[in-house]
C-alpha positions as CSV (number, residue, x, y, z in Angstrom):
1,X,44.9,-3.5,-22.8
2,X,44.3,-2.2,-26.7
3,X,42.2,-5.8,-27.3
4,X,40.4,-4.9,-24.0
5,X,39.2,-1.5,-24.8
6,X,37.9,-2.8,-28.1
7,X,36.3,-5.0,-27.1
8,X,34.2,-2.7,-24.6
9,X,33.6,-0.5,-26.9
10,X,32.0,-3.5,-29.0
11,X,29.9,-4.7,-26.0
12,X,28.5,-1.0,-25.6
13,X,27.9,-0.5,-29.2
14,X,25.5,-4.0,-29.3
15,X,24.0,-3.2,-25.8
16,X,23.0,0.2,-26.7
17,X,21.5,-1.1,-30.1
18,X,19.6,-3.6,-27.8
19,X,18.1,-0.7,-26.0
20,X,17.6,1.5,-28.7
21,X,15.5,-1.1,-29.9
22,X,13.3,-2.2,-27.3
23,X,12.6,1.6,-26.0
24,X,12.0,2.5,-29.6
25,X,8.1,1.5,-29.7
26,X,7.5,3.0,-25.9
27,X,5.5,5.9,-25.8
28,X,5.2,9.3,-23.6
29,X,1.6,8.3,-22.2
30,X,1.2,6.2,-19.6
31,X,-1.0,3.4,-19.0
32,X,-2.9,2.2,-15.7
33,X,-4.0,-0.6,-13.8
34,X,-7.9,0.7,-14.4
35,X,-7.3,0.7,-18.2
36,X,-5.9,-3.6,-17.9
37,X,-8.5,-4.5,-15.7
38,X,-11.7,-3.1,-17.6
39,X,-9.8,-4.3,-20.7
40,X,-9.5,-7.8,-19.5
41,X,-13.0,-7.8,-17.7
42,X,-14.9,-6.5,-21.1
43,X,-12.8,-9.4,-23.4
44,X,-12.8,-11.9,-21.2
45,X,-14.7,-15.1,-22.6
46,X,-15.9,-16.6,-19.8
47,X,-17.4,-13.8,-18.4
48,X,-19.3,-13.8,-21.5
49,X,-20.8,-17.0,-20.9
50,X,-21.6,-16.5,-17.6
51,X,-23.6,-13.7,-18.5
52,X,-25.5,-15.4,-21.5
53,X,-26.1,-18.2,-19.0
54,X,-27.5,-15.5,-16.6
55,X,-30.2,-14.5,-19.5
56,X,-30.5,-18.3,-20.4
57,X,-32.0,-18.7,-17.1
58,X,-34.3,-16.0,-17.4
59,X,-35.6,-17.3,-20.7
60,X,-36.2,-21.4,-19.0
61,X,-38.3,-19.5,-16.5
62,X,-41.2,-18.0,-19.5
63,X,-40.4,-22.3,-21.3
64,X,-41.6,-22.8,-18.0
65,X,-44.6,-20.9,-17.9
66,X,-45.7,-20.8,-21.8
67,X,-45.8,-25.0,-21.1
68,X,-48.8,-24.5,-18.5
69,X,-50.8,-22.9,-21.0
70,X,-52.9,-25.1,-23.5
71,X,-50.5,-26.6,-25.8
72,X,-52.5,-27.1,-29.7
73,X,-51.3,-29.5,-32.0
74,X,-52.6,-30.5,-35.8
75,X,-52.8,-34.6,-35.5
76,X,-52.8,-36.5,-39.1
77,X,-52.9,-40.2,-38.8
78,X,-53.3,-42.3,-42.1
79,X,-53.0,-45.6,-42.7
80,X,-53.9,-49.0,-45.2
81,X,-53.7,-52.8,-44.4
82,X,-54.5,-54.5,-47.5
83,X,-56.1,-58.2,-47.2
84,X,-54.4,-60.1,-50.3
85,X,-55.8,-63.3,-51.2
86,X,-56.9,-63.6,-47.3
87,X,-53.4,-62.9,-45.7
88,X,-53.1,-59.3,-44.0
89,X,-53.7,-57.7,-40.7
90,X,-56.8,-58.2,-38.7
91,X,-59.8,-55.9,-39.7
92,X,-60.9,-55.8,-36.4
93,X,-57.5,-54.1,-34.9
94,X,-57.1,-52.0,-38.2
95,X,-59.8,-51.3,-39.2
96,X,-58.7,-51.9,-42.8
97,X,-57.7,-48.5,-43.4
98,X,-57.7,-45.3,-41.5
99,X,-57.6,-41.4,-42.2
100,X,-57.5,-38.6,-39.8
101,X,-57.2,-34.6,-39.1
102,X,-57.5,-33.2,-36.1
103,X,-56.6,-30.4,-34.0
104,X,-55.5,-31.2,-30.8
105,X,-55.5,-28.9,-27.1
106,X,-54.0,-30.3,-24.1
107,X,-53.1,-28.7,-20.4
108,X,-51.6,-30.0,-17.7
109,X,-52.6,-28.8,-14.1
110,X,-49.8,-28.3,-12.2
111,X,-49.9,-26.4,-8.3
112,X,-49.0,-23.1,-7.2
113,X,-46.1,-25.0,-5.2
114,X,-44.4,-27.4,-8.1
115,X,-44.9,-24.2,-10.5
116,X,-43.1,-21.8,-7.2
117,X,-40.4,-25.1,-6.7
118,X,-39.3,-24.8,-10.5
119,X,-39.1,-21.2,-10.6
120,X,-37.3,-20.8,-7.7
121,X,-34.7,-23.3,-8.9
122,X,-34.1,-21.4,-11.8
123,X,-34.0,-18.4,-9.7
124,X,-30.9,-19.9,-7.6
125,X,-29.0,-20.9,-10.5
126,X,-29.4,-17.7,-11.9
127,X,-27.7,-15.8,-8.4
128,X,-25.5,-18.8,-8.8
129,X,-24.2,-17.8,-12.1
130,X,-24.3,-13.7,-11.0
131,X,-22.1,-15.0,-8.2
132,X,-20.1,-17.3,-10.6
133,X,-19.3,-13.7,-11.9
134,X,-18.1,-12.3,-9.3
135,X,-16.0,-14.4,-8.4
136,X,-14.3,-15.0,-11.9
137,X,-14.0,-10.9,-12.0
138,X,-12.2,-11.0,-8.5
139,X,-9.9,-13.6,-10.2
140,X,-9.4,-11.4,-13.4
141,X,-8.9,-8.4,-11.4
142,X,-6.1,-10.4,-9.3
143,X,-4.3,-11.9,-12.1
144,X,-4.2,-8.7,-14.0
145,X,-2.9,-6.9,-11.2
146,X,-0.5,-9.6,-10.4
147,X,1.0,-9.2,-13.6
148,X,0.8,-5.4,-13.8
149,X,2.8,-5.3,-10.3
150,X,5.5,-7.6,-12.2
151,X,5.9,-5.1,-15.1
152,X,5.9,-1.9,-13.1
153,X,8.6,-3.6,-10.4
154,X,10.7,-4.5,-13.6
155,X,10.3,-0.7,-15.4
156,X,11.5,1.0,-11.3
157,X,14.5,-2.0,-11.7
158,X,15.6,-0.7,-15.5
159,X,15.1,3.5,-14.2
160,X,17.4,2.6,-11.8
161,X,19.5,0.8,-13.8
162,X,19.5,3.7,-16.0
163,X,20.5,5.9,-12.9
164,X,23.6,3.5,-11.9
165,X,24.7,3.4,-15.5
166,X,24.7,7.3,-15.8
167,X,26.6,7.4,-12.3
168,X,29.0,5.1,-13.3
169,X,29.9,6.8,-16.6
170,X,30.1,10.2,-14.8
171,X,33.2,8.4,-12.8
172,X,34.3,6.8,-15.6
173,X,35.8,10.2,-17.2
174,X,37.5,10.9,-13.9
175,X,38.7,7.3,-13.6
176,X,40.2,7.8,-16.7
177,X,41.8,10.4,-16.1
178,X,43.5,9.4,-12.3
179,X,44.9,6.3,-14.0
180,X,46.3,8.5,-16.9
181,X,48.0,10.6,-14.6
182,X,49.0,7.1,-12.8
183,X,46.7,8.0,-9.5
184,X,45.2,4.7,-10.1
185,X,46.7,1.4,-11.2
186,X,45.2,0.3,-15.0
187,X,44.4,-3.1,-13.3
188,X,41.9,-0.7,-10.8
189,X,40.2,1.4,-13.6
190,X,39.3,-2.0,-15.5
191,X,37.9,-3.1,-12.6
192,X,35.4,-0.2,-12.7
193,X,35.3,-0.9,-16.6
194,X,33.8,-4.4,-15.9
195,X,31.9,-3.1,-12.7
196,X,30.1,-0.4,-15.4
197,X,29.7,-3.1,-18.6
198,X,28.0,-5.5,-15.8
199,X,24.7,-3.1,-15.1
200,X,24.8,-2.3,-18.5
201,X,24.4,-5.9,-19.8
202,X,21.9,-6.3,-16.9
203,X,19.9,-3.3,-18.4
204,X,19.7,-5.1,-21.8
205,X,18.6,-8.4,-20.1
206,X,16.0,-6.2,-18.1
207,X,14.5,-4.1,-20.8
208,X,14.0,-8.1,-22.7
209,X,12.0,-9.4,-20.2
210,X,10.5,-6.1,-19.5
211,X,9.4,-6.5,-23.0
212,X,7.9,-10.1,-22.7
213,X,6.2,-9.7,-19.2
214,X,4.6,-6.4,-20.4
215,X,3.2,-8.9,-23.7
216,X,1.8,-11.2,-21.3
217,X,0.2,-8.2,-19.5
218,X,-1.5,-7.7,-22.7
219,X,-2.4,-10.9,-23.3
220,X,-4.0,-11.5,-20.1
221,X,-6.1,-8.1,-20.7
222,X,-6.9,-9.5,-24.2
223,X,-5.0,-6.7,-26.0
224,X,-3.7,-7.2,-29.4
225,X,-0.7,-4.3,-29.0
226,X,2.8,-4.6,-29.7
227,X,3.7,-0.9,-28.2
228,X,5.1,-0.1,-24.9
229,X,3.5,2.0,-22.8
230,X,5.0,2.8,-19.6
231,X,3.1,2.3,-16.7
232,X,1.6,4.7,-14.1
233,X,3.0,4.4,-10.0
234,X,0.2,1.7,-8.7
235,X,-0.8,2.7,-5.3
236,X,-2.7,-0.5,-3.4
237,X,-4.1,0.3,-0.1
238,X,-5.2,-2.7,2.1
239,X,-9.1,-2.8,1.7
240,X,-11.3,-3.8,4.8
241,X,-11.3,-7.5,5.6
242,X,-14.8,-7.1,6.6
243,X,-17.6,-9.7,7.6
244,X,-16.9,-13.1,6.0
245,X,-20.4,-13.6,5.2
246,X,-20.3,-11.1,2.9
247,X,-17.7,-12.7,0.9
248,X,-18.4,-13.9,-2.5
249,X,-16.9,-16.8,-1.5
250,X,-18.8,-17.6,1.0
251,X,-22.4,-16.6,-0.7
252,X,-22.2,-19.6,-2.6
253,X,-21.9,-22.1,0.1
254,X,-25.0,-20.3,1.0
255,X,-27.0,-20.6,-2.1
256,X,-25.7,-24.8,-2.5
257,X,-27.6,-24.9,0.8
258,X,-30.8,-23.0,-1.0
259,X,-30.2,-25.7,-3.6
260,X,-30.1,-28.3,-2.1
261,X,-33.6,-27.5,-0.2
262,X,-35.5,-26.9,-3.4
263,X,-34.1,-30.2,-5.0
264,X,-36.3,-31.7,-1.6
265,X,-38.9,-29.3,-2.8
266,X,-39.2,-31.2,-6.3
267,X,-39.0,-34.3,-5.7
268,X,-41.6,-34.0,-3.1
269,X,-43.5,-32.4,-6.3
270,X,-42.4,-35.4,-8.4
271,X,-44.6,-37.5,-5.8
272,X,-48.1,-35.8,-6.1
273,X,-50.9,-36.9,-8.5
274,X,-50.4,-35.3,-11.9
275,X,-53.3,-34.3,-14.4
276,X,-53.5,-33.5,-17.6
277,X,-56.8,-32.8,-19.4
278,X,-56.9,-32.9,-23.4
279,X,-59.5,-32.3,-26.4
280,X,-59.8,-32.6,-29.9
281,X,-61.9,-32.3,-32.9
282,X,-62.0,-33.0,-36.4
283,X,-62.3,-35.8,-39.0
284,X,-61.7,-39.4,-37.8
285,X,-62.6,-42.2,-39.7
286,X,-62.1,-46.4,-41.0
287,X,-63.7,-45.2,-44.6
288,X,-65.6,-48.2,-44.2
289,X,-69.5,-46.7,-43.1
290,X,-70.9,-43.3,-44.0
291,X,-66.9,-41.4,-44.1
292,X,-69.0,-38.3,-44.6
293,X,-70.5,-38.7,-40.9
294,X,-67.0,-39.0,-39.3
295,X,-66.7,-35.2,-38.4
296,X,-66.5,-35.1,-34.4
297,X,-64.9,-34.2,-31.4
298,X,-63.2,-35.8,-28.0
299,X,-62.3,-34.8,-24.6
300,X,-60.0,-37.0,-21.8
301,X,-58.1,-36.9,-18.8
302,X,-55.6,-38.2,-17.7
303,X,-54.8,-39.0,-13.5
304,X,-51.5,-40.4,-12.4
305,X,-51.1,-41.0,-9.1
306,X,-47.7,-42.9,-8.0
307,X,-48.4,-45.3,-5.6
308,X,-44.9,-47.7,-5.4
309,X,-41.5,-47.1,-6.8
310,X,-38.9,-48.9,-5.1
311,X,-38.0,-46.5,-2.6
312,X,-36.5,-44.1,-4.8
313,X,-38.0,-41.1,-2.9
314,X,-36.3,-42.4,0.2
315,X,-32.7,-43.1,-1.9
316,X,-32.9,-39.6,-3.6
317,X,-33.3,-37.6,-0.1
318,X,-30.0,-39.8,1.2
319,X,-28.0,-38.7,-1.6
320,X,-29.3,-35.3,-0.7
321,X,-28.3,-35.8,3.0
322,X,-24.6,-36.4,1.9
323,X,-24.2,-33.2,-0.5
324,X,-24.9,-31.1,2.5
325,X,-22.5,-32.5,4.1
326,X,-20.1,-32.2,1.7
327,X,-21.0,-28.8,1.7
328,X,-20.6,-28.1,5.4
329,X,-17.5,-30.0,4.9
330,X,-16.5,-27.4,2.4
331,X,-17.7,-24.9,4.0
332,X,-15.8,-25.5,7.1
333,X,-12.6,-25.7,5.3
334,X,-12.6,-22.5,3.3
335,X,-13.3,-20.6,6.7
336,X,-10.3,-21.9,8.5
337,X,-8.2,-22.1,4.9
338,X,-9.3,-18.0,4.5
339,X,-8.4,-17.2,8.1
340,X,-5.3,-19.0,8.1
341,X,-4.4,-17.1,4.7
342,X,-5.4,-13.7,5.9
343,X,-3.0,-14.3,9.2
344,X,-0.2,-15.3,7.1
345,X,-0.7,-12.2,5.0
346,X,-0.7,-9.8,7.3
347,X,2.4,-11.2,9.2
348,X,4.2,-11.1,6.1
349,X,3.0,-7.4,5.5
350,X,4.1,-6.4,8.7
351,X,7.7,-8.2,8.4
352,X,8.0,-6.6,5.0
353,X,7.5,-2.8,6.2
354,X,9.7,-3.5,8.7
355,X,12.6,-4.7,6.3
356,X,11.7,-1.7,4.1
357,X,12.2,0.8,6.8
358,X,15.8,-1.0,7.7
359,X,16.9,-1.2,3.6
360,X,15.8,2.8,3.7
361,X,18.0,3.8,6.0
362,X,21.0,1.5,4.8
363,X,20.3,3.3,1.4
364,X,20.6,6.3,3.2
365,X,24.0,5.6,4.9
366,X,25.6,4.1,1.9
367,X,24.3,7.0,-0.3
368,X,26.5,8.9,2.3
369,X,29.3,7.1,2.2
370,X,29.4,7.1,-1.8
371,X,29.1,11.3,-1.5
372,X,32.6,10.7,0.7
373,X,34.4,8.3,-1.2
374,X,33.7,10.7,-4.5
375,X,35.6,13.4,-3.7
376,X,38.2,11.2,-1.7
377,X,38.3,10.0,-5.1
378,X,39.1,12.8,-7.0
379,X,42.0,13.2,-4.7
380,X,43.4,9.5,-4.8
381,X,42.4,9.1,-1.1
382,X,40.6,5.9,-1.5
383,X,41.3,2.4,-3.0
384,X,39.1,2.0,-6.1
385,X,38.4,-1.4,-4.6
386,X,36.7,0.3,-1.8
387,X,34.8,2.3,-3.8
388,X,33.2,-0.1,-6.2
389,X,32.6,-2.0,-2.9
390,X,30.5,1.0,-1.5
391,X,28.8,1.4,-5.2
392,X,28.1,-2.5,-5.1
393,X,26.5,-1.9,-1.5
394,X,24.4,0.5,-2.8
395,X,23.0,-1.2,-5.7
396,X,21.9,-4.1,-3.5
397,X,20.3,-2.0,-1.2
398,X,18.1,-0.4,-3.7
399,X,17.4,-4.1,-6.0
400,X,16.4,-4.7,-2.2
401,X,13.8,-2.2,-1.7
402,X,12.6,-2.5,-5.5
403,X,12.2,-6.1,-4.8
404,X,10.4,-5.8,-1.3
405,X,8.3,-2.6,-2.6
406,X,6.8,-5.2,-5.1
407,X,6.4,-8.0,-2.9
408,X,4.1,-5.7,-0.7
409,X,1.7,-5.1,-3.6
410,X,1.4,-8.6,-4.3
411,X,0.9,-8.9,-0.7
412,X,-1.3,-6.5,-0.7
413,X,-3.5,-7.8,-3.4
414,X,-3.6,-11.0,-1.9
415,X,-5.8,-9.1,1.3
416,X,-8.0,-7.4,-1.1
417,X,-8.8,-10.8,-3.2
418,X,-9.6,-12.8,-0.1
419,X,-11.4,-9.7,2.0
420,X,-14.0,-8.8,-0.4
C-alpha cells in the first residue's frame, strides 16, 4: 500500500508538470473563427495566383489591342558574296553585295467579330479564374473551420476534464477519511485512486494533442505562432440551401459552356481571309549602280484566303461536340452527387439533435443520481463500486454530448459549403 501511494503521488507530480507546461504559453484573450479564416484567406498562395492571373487577363486583352495598331520596325539587311578566282554565288541572285536601312510599318486588318471573339475569350477566363476564387475561398473557409471545430471540441473535452478531476479530488478527502475510519475497505478507496489518476492522465494526453491540432490550426491559417490562445464558443447556424444555379459550383459548368461556344466562334474566325498591309522606306541598295540614288520607299499587301485544309475545321468542331458532352456529363453528376449529399446531411443533422436531446437528459438523471449517492456516501450507505459506476456513467454521457456537439458543427459546415 506504502509503494502504491508513492507511486501516485509520482504520477501526479509528472502529470501536473505536463500541464503546467503546455497551459504555460496560453493566454487570457481569445481567438475566433473570423480571425483563422481572414488569416488563412490573406496568406494563402493560391489565392494569390488566382488573383494575378485575374490581372494577367486583363493585361492579354490591351497585347490584344496594341497588336491591331501599326506595328514599326527598323530593318538592316547587309550582306557580301565574294567571286574568287570565278567560284562564288551567282551575281544575279546576290547581287554581289547588298546594304539596307529601313523603317518598316505593318497592320493587319482584322473584323469587329475576330477582334469581339478574342476579347470575349479572355473575358471568360477571367470570370473563370474570379470563380476559381471562390471556390478555393469556400474550400479555405471549410478547412479552416474544420479544423477550428476540432480544437474547440478538444479545449470543452480538457474543461471538462478539468471539472471531473476537481470532483474527484473533492471526494478523494472524504474517501480518505471513511476508509481511515474503516467505513470503506482500502481495496475500495484504491479503486477511486485509479478511477481519479485515469482522467488525470487523460487530461495530459488531451492538453498534447490539444497542443498539436491547435499548431495545425495555425498552419492551415498560415500563422507562424507557437502561443495558445483559447478559442471563442463557435456558433454555426445552417445557411439557406438556396437556388442551385447560384452555386459557385455550378457557375462554372455554365461558363465551360460559354467557352466552348467562343472556341466555335474562333475557329470560324481562323477560316476568313486575312490581310495585312505593310510599308517601308529608306536606303536599299546592290552598291553596284549610282548607291547614292538608292533612297526609296515600298508599300504591299498581303491576302490569304484558305481555300483547303484537310478537313480540320470539320475535326476541330467534333472534338468540340465531345467536351460538351463531357460537360453535361459533369454537369449531370454534380447535381445528383450535391442533392444526394445535402439529403444525407440533413438526415444526419436531424438524427444528431435527436441523440443530443436523449444524452441531455441522461446527463440530467445521472447528475441526480451522483447528488444522491454523495451524501449516501458520506454516511457509508453506498458501495463505492456503485458510486464510481454512477461517476463513470456520467463521464460518458458528457464525452457523448461533447462528441455529438462537434459532429453537428462539422455537419453543419458541410450544408453551408455545398448551399452557397
Amino acid at each position: 500500500m506504502k509503494y502504491f501511494h508513492i507511486n501516485v503521488i509520482k504520477m501526479k507530480g509528472f502529470i501536473a508538470l505536463i500541464l503546467s507546461i503546455q497551459f504555460a504559453s496560453i493566454c487570457t484573450a481569445q481567438k475566433n473563427l473570423d480571425y483563422f479564416v481572414t488569416e488563412a484567406l490573406a496568406n494563402s498562395p493560391l489565392l494569390k495566383d488566382y488573383r494575378n492571373q485575374l490581372l494577367s487577363f486583363s493585361l492579354d486583352s490591351q497585347i490584344i489591342r496594341a497588336g491591331l495598331r501599326p506595328q514599326v520596325n527598323g530593318v538592316s539587311n547587309n550582306s557580301y558574296a565574294p567571286i574568287i578566282k570565278g567560284w562564288g554565288y551567282d551575281e544575279v541572285i546576290t547581287n554581289g553585295q547588298q546594304v539596307s536601312g529601313l523603317i518598316s510599318v505593318s497592320k493587319s486588318f482584322i473584323s469587329n467579330k475576330s477582334i469581339a471573339s478574342q476579347i470575349s475569350n479572355l473575358q471568360i477566363q477571367g470570370l473563370s479564374a474570379n470563380n476559381n476564387i471562390k471556390i478555393s475561398e469556400q474550400d479555405l473557409v471549410k478547412s479552416v473551420t474544420d479544423q477550428y471545430i476540432l480544437v474547440y471540441g478538444e479545449q470543452l473535452q480538457i474543461d471538462f476534464t478539468s471539472e471531473i478531476i476537481t470532483l474527484l479530488k473533492k471526494e478523494d478527502s472524504l474517501l480518505k477519511n471513511l476508509t481511515q475510519a474503516n467505513v470503506y475497505k482500502q481495496s475500495d478507496y484504491l479503486s477511486f485512486a485509479v478511477t481519479l489518476q485515469q482522467q488525470e492522465l487523460n487530461a495530459a494526453q488531451l492538453q498534447i494533442q490539444y497542443v498539436f491540432d491547435y499548431a495545425g490550426l495555425n498552419y492551415l491559417a498560415g500563422i507562424v505562432d507557437t502561443t495558445v490562445v483559447p478559442l471563442q464558443d463557435l456558433r454555426l447556424n445552417t445557411a439557406s440551401l438556396g437556388d442551385y444555379t447560384n452555386s459557385i459550383f455550378y457557375q462554372q459548368f455554365v461558363l465551360d459552356s460559354l467557352q466552348l461556344v467562343n472556341d466555335r466562334a474562333l475557329i470560324n474566325m481562323n477560316y476568313r481571309a486575312k490581310i495585312n498591309a505593310y510599308a517601308d522606306g529608306g536606303y536599299n541598295s546592290s552598291l553596284a549602280y549610282k548607291p547614292y540614288k538608292n533612297f526609296g520607299t515600298s508599300v504591299g499587301l498581303n491576302v490569304t484566303v484558305p481555300i483547303y485544309d484537310g478537313h480540320q475545321k470539320k475535326l476541330q468542331f467534333a472534338r468540340i461536340d465531345l467536351q460538351e458532352q463531357t460537360r453535361l456529363s459533369k454537369k449531370d453528376f454534380f447535381l445528383r452527387q450535391r442533392n444526394q449529399q445535402i439529403l444525407q446531411l440533413l438526415q444526419q443533422l436531424n438524427a444528431t439533435n435527436k441523440l443530443i436531446d436523449q444524452i441531455n437528459k441522461q446527463i440530467k438523471y445521472t447528475e441526480t443520481l451522483i447528488s444522491v449517492n454523495e451524501r449516501l456516501l458520506a454516511t457509508g450507505d453506498i458501495r463505492l463500486t456503485d458510486f464510481i459506476l454512477s461517476l463513470n456513467n456520467y463521464f460518458t454521457a458528457r464525452n457523448l454530448i461533447t462528441q455529438n456537439y462537434i459532429s453537428r458543427l462539422k455537419i453543419i459546415n458541410q450544408l453551408n459549403y455545398w448551399g452557397r
